[in-house]
C-alpha positions in Angstrom: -21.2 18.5 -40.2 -18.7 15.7 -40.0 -17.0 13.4 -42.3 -15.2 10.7 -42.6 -12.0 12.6 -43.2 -12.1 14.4 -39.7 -12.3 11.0 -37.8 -9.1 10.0 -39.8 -7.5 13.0 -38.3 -8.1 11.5 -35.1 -5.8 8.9 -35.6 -2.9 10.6 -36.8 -3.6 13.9 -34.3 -1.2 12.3 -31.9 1.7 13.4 -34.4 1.1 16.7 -32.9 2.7 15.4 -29.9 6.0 14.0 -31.7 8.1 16.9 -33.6 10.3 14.7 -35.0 8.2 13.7 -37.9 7.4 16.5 -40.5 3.9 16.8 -40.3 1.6 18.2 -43.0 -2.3 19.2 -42.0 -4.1 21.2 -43.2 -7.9 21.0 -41.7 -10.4 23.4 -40.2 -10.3 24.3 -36.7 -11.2 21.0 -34.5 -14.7 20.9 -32.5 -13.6 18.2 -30.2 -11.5 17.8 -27.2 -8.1 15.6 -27.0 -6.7 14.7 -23.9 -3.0 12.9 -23.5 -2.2 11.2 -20.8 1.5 9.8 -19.9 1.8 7.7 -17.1 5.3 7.7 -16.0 6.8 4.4 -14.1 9.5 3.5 -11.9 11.5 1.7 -14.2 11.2 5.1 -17.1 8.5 3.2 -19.3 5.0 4.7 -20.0 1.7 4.4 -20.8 0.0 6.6 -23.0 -3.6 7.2 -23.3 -4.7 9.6 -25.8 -8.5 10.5 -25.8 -10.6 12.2 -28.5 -14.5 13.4 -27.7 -17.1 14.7 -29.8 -20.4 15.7 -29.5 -22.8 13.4 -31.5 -25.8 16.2 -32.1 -27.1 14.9 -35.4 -27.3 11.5 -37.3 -24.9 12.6 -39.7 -22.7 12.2 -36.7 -23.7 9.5 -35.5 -23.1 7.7 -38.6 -19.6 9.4 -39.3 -18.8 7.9 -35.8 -19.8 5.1 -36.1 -17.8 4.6 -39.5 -14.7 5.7 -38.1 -15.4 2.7 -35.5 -15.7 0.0 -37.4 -12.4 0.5 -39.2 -10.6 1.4 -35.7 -8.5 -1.5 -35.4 -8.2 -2.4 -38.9 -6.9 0.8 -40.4 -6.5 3.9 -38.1 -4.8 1.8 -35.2 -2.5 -0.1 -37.5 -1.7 3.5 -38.8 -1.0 4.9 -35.2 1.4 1.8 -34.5 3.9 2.5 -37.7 3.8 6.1 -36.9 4.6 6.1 -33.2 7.3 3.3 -34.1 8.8 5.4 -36.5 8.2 8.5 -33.7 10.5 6.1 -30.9 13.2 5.1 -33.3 14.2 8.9 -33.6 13.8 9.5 -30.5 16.2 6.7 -29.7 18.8 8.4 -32.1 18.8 11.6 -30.3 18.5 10.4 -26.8 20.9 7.6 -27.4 18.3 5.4 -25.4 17.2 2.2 -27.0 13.4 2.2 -26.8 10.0 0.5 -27.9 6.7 1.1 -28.3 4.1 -1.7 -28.0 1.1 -3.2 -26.8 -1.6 -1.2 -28.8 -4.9 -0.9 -28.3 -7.9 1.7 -29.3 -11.5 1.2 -28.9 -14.7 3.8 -29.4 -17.8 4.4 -27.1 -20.8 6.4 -27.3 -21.2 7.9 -23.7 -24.4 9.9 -22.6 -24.1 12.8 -20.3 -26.3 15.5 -18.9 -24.8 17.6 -21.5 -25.0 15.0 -24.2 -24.0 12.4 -26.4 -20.2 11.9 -27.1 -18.1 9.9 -29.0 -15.1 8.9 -27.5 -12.2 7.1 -29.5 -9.2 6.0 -26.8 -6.0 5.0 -28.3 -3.5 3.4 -25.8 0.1 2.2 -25.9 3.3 1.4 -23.8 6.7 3.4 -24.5 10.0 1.1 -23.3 12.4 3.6 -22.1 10.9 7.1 -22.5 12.2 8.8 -18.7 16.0 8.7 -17.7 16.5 6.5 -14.6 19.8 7.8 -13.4 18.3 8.0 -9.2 16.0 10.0 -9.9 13.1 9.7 -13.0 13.1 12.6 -15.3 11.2 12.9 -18.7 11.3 15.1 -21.9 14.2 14.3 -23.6 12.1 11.8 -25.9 10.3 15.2 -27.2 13.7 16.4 -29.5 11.3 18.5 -31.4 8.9 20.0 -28.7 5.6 19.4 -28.6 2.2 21.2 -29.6 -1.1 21.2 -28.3 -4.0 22.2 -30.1 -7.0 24.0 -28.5 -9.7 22.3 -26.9 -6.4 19.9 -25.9 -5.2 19.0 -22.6 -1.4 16.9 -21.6 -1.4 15.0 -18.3 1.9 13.3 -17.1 1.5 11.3 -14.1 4.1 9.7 -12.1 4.7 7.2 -9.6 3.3 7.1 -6.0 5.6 8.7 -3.7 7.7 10.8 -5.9 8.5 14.5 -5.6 8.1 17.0 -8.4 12.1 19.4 -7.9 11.7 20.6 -11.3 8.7 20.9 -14.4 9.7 23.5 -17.5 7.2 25.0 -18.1 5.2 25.2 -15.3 2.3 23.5 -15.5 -1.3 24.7 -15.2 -2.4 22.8 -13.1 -1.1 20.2 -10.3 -3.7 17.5 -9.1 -2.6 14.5 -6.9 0.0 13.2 -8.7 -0.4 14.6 -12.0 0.8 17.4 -14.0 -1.7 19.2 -16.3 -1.1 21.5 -19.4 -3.6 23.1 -21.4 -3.2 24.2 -25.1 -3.1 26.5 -26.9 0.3 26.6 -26.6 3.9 25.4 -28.3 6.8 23.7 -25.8 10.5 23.7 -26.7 13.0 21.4 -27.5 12.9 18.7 -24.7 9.7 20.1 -23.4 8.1 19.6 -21.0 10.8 18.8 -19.2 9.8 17.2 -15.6 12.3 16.2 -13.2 11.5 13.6 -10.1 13.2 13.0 -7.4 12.6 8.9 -5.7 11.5 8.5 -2.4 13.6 8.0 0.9 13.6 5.4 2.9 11.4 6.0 5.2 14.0 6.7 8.4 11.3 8.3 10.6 8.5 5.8 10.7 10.8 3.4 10.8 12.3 5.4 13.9 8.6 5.8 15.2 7.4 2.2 15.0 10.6 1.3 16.9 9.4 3.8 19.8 6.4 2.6 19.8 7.3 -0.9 20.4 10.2 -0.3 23.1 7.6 2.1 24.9 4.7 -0.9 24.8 7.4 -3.6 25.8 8.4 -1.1 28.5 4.7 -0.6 29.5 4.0 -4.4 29.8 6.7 -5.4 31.6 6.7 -2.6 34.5 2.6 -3.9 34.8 3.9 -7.0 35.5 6.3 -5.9 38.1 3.3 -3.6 39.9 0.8 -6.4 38.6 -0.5 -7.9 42.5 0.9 -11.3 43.7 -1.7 -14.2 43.9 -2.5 -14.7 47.4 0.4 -17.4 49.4 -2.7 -19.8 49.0 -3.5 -19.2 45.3 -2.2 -20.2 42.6 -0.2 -17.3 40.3 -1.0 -18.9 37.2 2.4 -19.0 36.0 3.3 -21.9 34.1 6.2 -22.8 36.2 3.8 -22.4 39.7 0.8 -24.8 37.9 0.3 -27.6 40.1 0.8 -31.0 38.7 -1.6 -33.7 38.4 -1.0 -36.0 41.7 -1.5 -39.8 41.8 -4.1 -40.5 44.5 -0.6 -42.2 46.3 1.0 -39.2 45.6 -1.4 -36.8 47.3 -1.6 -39.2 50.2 2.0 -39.3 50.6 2.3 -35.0 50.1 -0.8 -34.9 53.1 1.3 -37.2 55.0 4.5 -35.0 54.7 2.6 -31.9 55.7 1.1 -33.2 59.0 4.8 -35.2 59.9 6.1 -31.2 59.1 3.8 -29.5 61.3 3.9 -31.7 63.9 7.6 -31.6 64.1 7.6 -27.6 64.5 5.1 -27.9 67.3 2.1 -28.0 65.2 2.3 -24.9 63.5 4.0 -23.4 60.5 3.7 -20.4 57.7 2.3 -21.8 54.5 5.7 -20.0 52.3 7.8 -22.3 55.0 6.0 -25.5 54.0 6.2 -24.7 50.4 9.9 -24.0 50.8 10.5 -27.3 53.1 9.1 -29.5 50.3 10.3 -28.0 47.3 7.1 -28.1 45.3 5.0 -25.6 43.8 2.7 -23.2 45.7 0.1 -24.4 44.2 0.7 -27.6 44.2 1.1 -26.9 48.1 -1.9 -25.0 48.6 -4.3 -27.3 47.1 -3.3 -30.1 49.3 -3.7 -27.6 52.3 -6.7 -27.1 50.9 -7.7 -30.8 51.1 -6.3 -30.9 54.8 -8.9 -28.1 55.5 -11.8 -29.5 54.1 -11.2 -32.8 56.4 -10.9 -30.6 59.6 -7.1 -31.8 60.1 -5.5 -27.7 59.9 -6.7 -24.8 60.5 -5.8 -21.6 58.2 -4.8 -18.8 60.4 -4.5 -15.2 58.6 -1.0 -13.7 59.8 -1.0 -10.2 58.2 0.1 -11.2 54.2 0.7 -14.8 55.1 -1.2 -17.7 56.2 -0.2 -19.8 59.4 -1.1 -23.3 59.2 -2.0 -25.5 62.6 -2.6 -28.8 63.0 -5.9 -29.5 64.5 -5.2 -31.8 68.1 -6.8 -34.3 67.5 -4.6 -35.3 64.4 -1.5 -34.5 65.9 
C-alpha cells in the first residue's frame, strides 16, 4: 500500500548520499529501487542523476504516483534544490573548493515492462567543482561525512572517455565500460568512495605509427615510379613537362621542315632520341610530327632494339 508520504521520501532520499546534513527518517523498509549516477567530467564538474522505481500493482498506486507527479516540480524539486545547495556549501567549507550546484530538473514516467508497470521519478542536477583537477581527476573529498546506500540501492560514477582508474576505495562491485558500480547495503567512510583517475597521454605511438605509415607509402610510390616502365621513344610519357604543345599549322610545317633538312643532312637517317635532342622540343611534341611524316610516306620508322631509327624516304630527299 502506498501513500503520499512515501513518494515525499523520494525527494529527500538523496540526503542519504550527503552526510553533512543531520538527517532524521524514520520510515519502513523501502520497496523500490534507487539508482545514483555521477558522471564525472574533465574540468571536475558532474552530473547527477538519481532514479527512483516502483512497481505500480494496484490503483492505489497508481494514483499515489500519479499525485507525487503532479507536484514534482512545484514542491519536491524545489525541495531537492535548497537541500543539495545547502549539501555543496558545506562541502565547499571542508574541501576549501568553491562550488555550485545548478540546472535542476526531475520528471516522472510510467514505463511497462515484461515484468510490469513502474513508476520512475528522475531527478537530475549539475555539481560545479565536485573532483580535484590537479593532473589527474580524483573525487570523494565532496563526501566529508561518507555516504550510505540503502538496500535495493545502487551508486554509479562514471568518468571521462579515456581515463584510467589507479586508485577506487572501496573497491567497487562491479566495473562496466567506464563506470564504477556499488551496491548497498552498505556504509562508506569519510571521503568515500574515494576514486582516483589518471588523464590520458598523448598519444606518442599512433602518432609514431601514422608517421611510419606515411614515410613507408611515400617510399612505396616513389620506388614504383623509378621501376614504373618508360613510354616508348615514340610515345608520349604523360608527364606534364613532355605534353606536346598545340602547334600553329605554320608551326608544324616549319617543325616537318626542320626534320627532313635534319635527316637529310646526316645522310638521311637518324635515331628519333637524336632528333628530339637536336631540336630541343619535347618527345612528344617530336613524335607526333614524326608521326605526320609517316602517315604522308616521307620516313620510314625503323625498330633499332629500344630505339627507333628514322629514314627519309628517296624520293623526298
Amino acid at each position: 500500500m502506498y501513500n503520499l508520504t512515501r513518494y515525499r521520501v523520494l525527494a529527500i532520499a538523496v540526503l542519504l548520499l550527503i552526510c553533512t546534513l543531520p538527517v532524521v527518517w524514520a520510515a519502513p523498509a523501502p520497496d523500490y529501487t534507487t539508482t545514483y549516477t555521477i558522471t564525472l567530467r574533465e574540468d571536475g564538474s558532474a552530473l547527477w542523476t538519481v532514479e527512483y522505481r516502483t512497481p505500480l500493482a494496484t490503483d492505489d498506486d497508481m494514483n499515489n504516483f500519479e499525485n507525487y507527479s503532479q507536484d514534482l516540480n512545484s514542491v519536491y524539486l524545489p525541495q531537492l534544490e535548497d537541500l543539495m545547495q545547502r549539501s555543496a556549501a558545506q562541502a565547499a567549507a571542508g574541501t576549501s573548493r568553491q562550488m555550485m550546484v545548478d540546472n535542476f530538473s526531475g520528471n516522472s514516467v510510467v514505463q511497462t515492462s515484461p515484468t510490469g508497470k513502474f513508476g520512475v521519478v528522475t531527478y537530475s542536477f549539475s555539481w560545479t567543482n565536485f573532483a580535484v583537477t590537479d593532473g589527474d581527476l580524483s573525487a570523494g573529498d565532496a563526501f566529508a561525512g561518507g555516504m550510505y546506500l540503502d538496500k535495493d540501492t545502487t551508486l554509479i560514477v562514471r568518468y571521462p572517455h579515456g581515463y584510467t582508474v589507479t586508485d577506487a576505495e572501496p573497491v567497487p562491485d562491479q566495473q562496466a565500460g567506464d563506470g564504477l558500480i556499488w551496491y548497498g547495503l552498505r556504509s562508506f567512510g569519510d571521503g568515500e568512495p574515494r576514486i582516483v583517475l589518471e588523464r590520458p597521454a598523448f598519444p606518442v605511438l599512433p602518432v609514431v605509427l601514422g608517421i611510419i605509415v606515411i614515410i613507408i607509402a611515400v617510399s612505396g610510390f616513389m620506388v614504383y615510379r623509378k621501376r614504373k616502365p618508360h613510354s616508348g621513344p615514340d610515345e608520349p610519357t604523360g608527364d606534364p613537362e613532355d605534353q606536346a604543345p598545340r602547334l600553329s599549322e605554320a608551326d608544324l610545317l616549319s617543325l616537318e621542315e626542320r626534320v627532313v633538312q635534319l635527316l637529310r643532312a646526316n645522310g638521311g637517317e637518324q635515331f628519333q632520341s637524336e632528333i628530339v635532342k637536336f631540336l630541343g622540343m619535347p618527345k612528344s611534341t617530336v613524335s607526333s610530327t614524326l608521326n605526320d611524316l609517316h602517315q604522308r610516306g616521307m620516313i620510314q620508322k625503323v625498330k633499332k632494339g629500344r630505339e627507333n631509327l628514322i629514314r627519309l624516304i628517296e624520293d623526298h630527299r
